[in-house]
C-alpha positions as CSV (number, residue, x, y, z in Angstrom):
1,X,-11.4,-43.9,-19.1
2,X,-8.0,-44.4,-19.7
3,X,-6.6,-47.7,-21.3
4,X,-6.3,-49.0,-18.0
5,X,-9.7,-48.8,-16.9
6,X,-9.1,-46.1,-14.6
7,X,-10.5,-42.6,-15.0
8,X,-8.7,-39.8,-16.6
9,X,-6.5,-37.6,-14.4
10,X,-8.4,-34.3,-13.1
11,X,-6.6,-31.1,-15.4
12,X,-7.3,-29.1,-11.4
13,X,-5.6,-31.8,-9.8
14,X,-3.1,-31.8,-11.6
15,X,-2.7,-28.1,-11.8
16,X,-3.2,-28.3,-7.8
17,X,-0.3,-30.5,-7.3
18,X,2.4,-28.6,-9.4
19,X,1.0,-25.6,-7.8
20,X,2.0,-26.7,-3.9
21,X,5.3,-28.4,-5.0
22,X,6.4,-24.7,-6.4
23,X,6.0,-25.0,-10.0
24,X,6.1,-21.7,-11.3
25,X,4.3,-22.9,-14.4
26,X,1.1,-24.0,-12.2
27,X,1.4,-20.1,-10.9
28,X,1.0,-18.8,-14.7
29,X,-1.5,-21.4,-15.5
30,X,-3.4,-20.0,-12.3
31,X,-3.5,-17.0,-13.3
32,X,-4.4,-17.4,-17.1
33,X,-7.3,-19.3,-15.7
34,X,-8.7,-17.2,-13.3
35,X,-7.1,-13.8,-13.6
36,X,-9.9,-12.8,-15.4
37,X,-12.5,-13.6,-13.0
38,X,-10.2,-11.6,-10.0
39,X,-10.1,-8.8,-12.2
40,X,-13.8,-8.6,-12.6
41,X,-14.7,-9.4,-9.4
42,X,-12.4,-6.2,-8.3
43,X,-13.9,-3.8,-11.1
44,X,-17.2,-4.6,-9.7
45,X,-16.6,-3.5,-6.3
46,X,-13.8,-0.9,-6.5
47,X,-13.5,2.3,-7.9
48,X,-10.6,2.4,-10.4
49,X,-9.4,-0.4,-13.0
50,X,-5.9,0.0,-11.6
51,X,-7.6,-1.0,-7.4
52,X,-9.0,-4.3,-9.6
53,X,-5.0,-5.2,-11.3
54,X,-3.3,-4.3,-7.7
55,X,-6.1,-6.5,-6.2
56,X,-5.2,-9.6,-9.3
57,X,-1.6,-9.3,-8.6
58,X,-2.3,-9.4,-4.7
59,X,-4.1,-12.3,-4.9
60,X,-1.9,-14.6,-6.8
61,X,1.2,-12.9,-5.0
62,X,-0.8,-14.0,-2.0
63,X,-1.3,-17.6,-3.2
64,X,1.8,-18.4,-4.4
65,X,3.2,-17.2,-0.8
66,X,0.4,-19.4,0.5
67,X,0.6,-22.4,-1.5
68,X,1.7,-24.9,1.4
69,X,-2.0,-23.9,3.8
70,X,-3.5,-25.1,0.7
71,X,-5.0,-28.6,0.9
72,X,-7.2,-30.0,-1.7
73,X,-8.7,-32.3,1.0
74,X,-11.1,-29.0,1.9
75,X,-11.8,-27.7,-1.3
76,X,-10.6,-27.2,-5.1
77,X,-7.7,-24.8,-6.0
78,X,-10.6,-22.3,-8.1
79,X,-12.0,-21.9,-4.6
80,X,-9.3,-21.5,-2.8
81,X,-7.7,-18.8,-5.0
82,X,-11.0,-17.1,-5.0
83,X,-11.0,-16.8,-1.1
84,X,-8.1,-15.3,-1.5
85,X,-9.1,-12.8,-3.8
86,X,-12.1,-11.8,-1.4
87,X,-9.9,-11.4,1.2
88,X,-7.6,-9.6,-0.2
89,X,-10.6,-7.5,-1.6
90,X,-12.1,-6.9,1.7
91,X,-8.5,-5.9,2.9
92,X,-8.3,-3.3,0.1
93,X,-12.0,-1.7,0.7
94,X,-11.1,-1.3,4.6
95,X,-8.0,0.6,3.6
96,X,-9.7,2.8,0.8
97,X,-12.5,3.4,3.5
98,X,-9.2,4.6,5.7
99,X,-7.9,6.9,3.5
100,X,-11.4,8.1,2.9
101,X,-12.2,9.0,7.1
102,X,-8.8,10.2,6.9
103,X,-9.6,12.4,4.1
104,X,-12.2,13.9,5.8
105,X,-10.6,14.4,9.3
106,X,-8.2,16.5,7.5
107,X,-10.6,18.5,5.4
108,X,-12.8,19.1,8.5
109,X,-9.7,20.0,10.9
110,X,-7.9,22.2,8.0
111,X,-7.2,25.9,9.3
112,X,-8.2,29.0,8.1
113,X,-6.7,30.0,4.5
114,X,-3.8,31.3,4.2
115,X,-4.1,35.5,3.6
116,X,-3.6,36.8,0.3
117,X,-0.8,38.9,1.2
118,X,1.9,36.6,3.0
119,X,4.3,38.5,5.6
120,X,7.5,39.0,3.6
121,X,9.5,36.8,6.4
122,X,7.0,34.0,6.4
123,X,7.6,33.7,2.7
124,X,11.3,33.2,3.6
125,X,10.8,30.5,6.1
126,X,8.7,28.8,3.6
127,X,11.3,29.3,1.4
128,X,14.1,27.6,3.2
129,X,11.9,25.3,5.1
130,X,10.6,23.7,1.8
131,X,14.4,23.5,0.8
132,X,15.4,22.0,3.4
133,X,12.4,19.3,3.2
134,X,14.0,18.9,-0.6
135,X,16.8,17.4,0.9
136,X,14.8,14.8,3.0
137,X,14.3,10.9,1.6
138,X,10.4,10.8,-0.6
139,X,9.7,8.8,2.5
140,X,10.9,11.3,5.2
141,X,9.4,14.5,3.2
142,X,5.8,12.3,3.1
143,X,5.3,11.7,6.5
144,X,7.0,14.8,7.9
145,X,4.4,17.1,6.2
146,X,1.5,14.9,7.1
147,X,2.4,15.3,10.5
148,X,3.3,19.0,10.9
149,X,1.3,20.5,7.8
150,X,-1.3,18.4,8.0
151,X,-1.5,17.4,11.8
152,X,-2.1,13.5,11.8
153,X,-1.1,11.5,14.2
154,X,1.5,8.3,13.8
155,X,-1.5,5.9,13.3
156,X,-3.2,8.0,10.8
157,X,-0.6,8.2,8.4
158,X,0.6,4.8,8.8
159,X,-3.0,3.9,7.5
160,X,-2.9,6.7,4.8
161,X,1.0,5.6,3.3
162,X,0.5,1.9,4.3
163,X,3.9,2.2,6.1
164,X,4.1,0.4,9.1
165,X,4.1,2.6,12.6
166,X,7.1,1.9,13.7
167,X,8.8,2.8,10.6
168,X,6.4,6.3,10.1
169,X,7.9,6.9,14.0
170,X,11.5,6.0,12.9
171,X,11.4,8.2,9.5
172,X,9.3,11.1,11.6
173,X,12.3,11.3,14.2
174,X,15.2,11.0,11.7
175,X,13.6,13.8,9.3
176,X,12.5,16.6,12.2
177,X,16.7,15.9,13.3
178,X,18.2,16.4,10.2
179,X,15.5,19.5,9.6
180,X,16.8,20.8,13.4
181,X,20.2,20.7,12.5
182,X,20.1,22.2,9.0
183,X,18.1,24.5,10.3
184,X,20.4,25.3,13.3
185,X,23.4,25.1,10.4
186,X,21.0,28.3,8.8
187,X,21.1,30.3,12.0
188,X,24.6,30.2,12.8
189,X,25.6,31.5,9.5
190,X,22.8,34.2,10.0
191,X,24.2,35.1,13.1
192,X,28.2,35.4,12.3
193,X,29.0,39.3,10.5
C-alpha cells in the first residue's frame, strides 16, 4: 500500500502505458523482458538460431508498429506481445514450408544434366549471357534466373524472394529489356566487317 492507502502502481501497467504513448524506453524494456522468452519459443519450433532472432526482431518491430490496437482492457501487454510473436511465428513456418514445396518443384521439374562436353558455341552464349546478367541490379539478376533457368512462375518466386508480385513482374520486364537490347547491341557489332 502506498502512504495513501491506495495500492502500489502495477510495474506492467506502467510499462503498458509508456509503451502506447510511444516511449521508446517501454519498447527496450519490452524487449529485455521478454526477448528471451520470443527467442526460445522460435528455437523450439524453427530450424536455425538466426529463423528464432529474425522471428524476436519481428515481433517487437511488429508491436511497436502495433502499439495503438493494443488495449489493456482485453488482456496484459506479456500476452499481447506474445500473440504477436505466434503470429509472426506461424507467418514464418508457412513461408519456410514455401520455399520448401518450392524447393521440390524445382528439383522434381529440373532437366537432364548438362553433357560433359559443352558445344564450343553454347559455352560462348553462356559466356556473354552470364556477362550481361552481371550488369543487371542483385534484384533483376535473382528473379530473372529463377524464371528462365529455373522455370518458376511470378507467384513462385515472389514466395521464394519475399518480393512482392508486382514488383518480381516489374523487375522481370525491366531485366529481359535491358538483356534484349544488350544483346541486340552484341549482334550488330557481330554483324558489321
Amino acid at each position: 500500500m502506498t502512504p495513501g492507502g491506495d495500492p502500489p502502481p502495477d510495474p506492467d501497467a506502467l510499462l503498458a502505458a509508456r509503451f502506447a504513448a510511444g516511449d521508446e524506453h517501454a519498447l527496450r524494456a519490452m524487449y529485455d523482458r521478454w526477448g528471451g522468452l520470443v527467442y526460445r519459443l522460435g528455437r523450439q519450433t524453427l530450424p536455425s538460431p538466426s529463423d528464432a532472432e529474425d522471428l524476436t526482431q519481428a515481433t517487437f518491430v511488429a508491436a511497436w508498429r502495433g502499439r495503438t490496437t493494443f488495449d489493456p482492457e482485453r488482456g496484459r501487454l506479456a500476452g499481447w506481445v506474445i500473440g504477436i510473436a505466434k503470429r509472426q511465428l506461424i507467418d514464418r513456418l508457412r513461408a519456410l514450408q514455401r520455399e520448401e514445396r518450392v524447393a521440390r518443384v524445382v528439383e522434381a521439374t529440373a532437366g537432364p544434366p548438362e553433357p560433359a562436353q559443352p558445344n564450343p558455341d553454347r559455352v560462348l552464349d553462356r559466356l556473354v549471357v552470364a556477362d550481361r546478367l552481371a550488369q543487371l541490379s542483385p534484384e533483376q539478376r535473382q528473379v530473372v534466373q529463377l524464371a528462365f533457368f529455373d522455370d518458376l512462375t511470378h507467384t513462385q518466386i515472389a514466395a521464394l524472394t519475399g518480393l512482392p508480385l508486382g514488383t518480381v513482374k516489374s523487375h522481370l520486364r525491366r531485366g529481359v529489356s535491358r538483356l534484349r537490347r544488350s544483346w541486340e547491341e552484341v549482334d550488330d557489332a557481330a554483324r558489321r566487317p
